[in-house]
N, C-alpha and C positions, 0 to 999 in steps of 0.2 A: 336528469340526475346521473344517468348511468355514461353520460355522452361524456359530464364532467369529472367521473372517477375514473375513467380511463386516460385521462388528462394529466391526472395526480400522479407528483412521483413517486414513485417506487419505494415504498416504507424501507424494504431489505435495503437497498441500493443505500439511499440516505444514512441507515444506520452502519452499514458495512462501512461507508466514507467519514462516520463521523468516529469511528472507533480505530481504523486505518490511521487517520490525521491525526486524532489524538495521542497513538501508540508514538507515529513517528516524531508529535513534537515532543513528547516526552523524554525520550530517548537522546534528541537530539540536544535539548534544553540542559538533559542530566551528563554530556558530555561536554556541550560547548561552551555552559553559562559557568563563570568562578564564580561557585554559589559562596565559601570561604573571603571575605571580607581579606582578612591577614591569616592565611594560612601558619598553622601553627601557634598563632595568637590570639586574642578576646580584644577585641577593641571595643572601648569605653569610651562616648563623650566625653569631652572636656567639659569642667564646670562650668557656666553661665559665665557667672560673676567673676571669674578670674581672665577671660576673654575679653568681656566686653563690661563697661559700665553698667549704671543702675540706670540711668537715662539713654544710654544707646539700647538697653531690650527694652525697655518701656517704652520708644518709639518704634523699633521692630517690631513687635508683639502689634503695637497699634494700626499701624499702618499696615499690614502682612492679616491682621484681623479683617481691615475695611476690606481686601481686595479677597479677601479669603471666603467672606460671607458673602460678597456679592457672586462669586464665582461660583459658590456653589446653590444661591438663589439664578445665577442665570443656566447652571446644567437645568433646574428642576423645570425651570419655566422653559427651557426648549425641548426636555424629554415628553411634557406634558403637550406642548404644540402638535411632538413629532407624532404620539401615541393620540391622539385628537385625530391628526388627518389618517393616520395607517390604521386603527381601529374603529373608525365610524366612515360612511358611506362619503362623508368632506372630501377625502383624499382622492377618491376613486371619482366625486361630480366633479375634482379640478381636473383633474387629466381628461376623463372624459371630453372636456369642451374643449380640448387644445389641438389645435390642426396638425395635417400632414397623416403620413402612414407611422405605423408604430414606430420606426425609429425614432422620427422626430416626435414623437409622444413619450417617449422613454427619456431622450436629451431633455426636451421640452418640461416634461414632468418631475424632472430630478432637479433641474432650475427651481422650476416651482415651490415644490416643496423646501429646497434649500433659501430661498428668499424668505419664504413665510415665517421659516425658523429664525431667519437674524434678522425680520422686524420685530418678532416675538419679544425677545432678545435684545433688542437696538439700544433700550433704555437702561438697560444694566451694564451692558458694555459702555455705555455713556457716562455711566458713573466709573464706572472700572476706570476707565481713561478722565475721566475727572480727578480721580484720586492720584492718579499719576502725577499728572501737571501739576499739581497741587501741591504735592512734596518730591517733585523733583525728579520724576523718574523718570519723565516726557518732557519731551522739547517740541512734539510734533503736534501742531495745530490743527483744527477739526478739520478745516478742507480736507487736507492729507489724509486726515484720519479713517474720514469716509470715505474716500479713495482707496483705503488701502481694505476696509471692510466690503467695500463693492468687488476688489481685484479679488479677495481672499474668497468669496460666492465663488464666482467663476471659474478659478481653477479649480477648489474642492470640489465643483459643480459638474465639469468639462472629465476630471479623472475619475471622478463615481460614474457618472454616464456614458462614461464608455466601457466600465466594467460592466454595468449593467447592460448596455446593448450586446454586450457578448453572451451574457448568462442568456437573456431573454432570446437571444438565437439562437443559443444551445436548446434551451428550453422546447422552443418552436420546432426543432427538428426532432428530438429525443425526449416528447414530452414524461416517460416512466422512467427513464437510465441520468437525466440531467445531470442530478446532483454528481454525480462521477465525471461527466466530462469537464462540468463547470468548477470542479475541484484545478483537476488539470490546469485550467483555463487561469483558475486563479492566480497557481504558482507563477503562470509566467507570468502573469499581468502586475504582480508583487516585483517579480525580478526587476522589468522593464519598469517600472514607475519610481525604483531608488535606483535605475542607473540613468533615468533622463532629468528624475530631480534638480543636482545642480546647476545643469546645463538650459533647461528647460524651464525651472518656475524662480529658481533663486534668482536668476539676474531681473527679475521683472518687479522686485521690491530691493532692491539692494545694486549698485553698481561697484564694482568690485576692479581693486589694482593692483598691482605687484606689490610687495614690498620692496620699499626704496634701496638701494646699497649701504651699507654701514652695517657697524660692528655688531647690532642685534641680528639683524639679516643673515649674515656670518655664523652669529653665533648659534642660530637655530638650525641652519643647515647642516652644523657641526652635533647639534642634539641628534638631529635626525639620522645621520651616518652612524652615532653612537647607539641607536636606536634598532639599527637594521632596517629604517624605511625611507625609502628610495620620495624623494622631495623635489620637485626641480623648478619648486618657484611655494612660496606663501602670498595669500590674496587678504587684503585689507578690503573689508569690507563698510560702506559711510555708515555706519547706526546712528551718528550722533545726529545725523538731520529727523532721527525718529527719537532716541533713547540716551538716557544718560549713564545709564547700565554698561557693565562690563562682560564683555564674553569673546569667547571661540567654539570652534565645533570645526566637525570633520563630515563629511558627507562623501555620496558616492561612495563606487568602488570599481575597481579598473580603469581604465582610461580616464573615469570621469569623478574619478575620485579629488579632492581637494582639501586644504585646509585654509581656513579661515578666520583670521580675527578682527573684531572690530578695531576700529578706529580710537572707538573711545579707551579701547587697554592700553592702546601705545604710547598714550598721555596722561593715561590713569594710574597708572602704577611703576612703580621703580621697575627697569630694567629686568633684574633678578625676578621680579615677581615675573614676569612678563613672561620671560624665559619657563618658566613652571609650569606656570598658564599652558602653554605652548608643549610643554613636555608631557602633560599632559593629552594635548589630542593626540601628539606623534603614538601614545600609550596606543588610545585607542586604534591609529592607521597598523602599528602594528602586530596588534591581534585583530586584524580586520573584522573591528566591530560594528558596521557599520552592514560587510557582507554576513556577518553572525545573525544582526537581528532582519534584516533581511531572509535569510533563510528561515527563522523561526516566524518570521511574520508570514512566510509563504504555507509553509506549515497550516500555521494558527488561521489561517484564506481560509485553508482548503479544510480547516473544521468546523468553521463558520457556514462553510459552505452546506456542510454533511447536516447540521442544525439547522441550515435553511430550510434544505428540503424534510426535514420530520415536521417543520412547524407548516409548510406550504403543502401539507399533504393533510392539514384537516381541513376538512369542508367546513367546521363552525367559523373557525379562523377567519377565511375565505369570506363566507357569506357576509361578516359582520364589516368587512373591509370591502364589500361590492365588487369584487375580483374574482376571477377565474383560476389563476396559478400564475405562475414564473412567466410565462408566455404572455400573460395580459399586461398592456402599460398600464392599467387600473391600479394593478400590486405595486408597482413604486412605491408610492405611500407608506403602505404595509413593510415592505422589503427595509425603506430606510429607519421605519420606526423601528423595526426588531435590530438590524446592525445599529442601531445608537443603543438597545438595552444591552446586548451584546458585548459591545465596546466599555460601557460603564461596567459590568459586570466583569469585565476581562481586567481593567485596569489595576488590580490590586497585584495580579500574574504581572502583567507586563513592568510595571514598577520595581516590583522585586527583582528582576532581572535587569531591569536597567540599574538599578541604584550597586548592584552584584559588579556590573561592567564598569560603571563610573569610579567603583574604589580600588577594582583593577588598574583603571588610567591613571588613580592618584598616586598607588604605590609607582608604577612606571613613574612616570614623573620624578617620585622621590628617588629613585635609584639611578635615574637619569644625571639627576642633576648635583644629589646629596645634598641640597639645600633643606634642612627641616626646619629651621629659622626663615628664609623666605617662603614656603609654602604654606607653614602657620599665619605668616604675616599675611600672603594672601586672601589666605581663605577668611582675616578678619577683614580685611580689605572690601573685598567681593562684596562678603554680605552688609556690610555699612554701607556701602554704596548702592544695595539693593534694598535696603532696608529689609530684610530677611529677619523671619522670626527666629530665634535661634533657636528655641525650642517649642516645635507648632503640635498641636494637637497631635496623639498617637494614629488615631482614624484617621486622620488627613493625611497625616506623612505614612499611614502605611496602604492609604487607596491612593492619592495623587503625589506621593510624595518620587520622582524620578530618581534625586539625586542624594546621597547623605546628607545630611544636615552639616555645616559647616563644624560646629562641636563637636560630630562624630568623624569629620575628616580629619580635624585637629589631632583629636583621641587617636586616630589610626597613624599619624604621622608620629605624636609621640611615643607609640609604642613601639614600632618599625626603630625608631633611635636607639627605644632603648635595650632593645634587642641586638642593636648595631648592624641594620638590614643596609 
């Protein structure tokens, strides 16, 4: 007993890091993030019914329902898998029997556990994607399908496992001070995993081209110079061999920074829209928010991490998981079921700060562009095409909810008008 409390980390240590990280995402969070929607204004959704028909929310609401319930019957049924193998002796007899020396028991075991989770899982996601094809949201056939849920293991599997072979080394050398170095350790491993992201896992579901020459081409290059962000090529991205769905996004940051828009915007929507769409992510390249949540997410590692170690420093914990501490490949298990309560519990923070950044991007856009007539149009666009709820449950839209709701974008574009922003 006494071999394995000197094992355990450092109570002070853990709490010193978990109140360090806290202060400094606080800090960082309350200067970086526009917590202010419309500065100086109250944005109100738009009403429902003046947006959209009585039969376009009544198949929003429906369809936005199916995928809604089943997504959060499939967090329950993989949180319950994960807390199965990390809280009972299951997790620690899979690892056990898996060959090699600990590295390969930590890669090995973080597979493991990851596969368990999305056969738990497989049947709901099956519907989830049943529900798609069904009304239109998918074009992408089961081969692919599974293909693309075997690709998605592997990498989430390959970038968690090598986080954890570092922690678990740290571990191994500093088994009382850990939780401090593996803080460190996190930030960069945060830094370095959003700046090889695009380069590194997007091209591996998605192949990605220039945009062609022509006047949109032009005309976004011209957004972007009005913008103050430096652009020297846009990439069209294929979604439509998966989705019927319209989007972009901006990813990276430095060198590896990029902007992206599918395939399906280029032909989904009027020009003007397109253009907003577009003005849009430029918002986001230039408030580099992409290096913002980045920073806040290295942050938020390194207080996840400070909470590792208070939870890995009880012996009950431990014993009920057949593990030793951070050092043991046995704790896998353990380690990933707490980062999945963790992450569910964090999500209500990280939403409100993203959906904060998104109506950031939206004003940009509208000031970009001064279209309040095509960005309205938009954002009724989007969501018909998405079949989006337009007004989804408050608990939902305020735990998973990322982005405003289309009605509240609308609300925020016609105030900015009529304020004359």
């Amino acid at each position: 007993m006494s071999a394995r409390v000197r094992e355990l980390p450092s109570r002070r240590v853990s709490l010193v890091v978990t109140l360090v990280a806290g202060l400094v995402f606080a800090v960082l969070a309350a200067v970086l993030v526009p917590w202010h929607w419309l500065p100086g204004g109250h944005v109100e959704a738009a009403p429902a019914g003046r947006v959209f028909s009585a039969d376009q929310i009544a198949r929003g609401e429906h369809v936005s329902g199916l995928l809604r319930h089943t997504g959060w019957a499939n967090l329950a049924v993989g949180l319950v898998a994960g807390l199965l193998l990390g809280l009972t002796r299951a997790g620690s007899w899979l690892v056990r029997r898996l060959p090699g020396p600990w590295p390969a028991k930590v890669v090995l075991g973080t597979l493991a556990v990851s596969v368990v989770g999305t056969l738990a899982v497989l049947p709901l996601s099956w519907r989830s994607q049943h529900v798609e094809r069904e009304y239109g949201l998918s074009r992408q056939g089961w081969g692919p399908w599974l293909q693309d849920q075997a690709l998605s293991v592997l990498v989430t599997s390959a970038f968690t496992a090598v986080a954890l072979v570092v922690v678990a080394w740290i571990a191994r050398r500093a088994p009382r001070t850990w939780p401090a170095w593996a803080a460190g350790a996190a930030v960069v491993l945060t830094f370095a995993g959003s700046f090889v992201y695009p380069v590194a896992v997007e091209p591996l579901f998605n192949d990605f081209t220039s945009m062609p020459a022509g006047q949109l081409r032009t005309d976004i290059l011209a957004l972007a110079k009005k913008e103050n962000v430096h652009v020297s090529d846009v990439l069209v991205a294929d979604a439509s061999r998966r989705t019927t769905t319209l989007n972009a996004y901006v990813s990276g940051f430095g060198s590896t920074r990029r902007v992206v828009v599918y395939d399906t915007l280029l032909t989904g929507l009027p020009r003007d829209q397109v253009e907003v769409v577009i003005a849009h992510e430029l918002g986001h390249a230039r408030h580099h928010d992409v290096l913002v949540g980045t920073v806040l997410g290295a942050a938020g590692s390194a207080f996840g991490i400070g909470l590792l170690g208070l939870l890995l420093g009880s012996e009950r914990l431990l014993r009920r998981s057949g593990s030793s501490g951070m050092a043991d490949p046995r704790a896998i298990p353990l380690v990933l079921a707490l980062v999945a309560v963790g992450m569910l519990l964090a999500s209500p923070l990280e939403n409100t700060i993203s959906r904060a950044v998104e109506a950031r991007a939206d004003r940009s856009a509208l000031e970009a562009t001064g279209s309040t007539d095509a960005f309205v149009e938009m954002q009724r666009n989007l969501a018909l095409r998405s079949l989006a709820d337009p007004t989804p449950p408050r608990l939902s839209q305020f735990w998973f909810g990322s982005h405003p709701t289309a009605l509240q974008r609308i609300g925020m574009a016609e105030e900015m008008a009529r304020q004359g922003r």
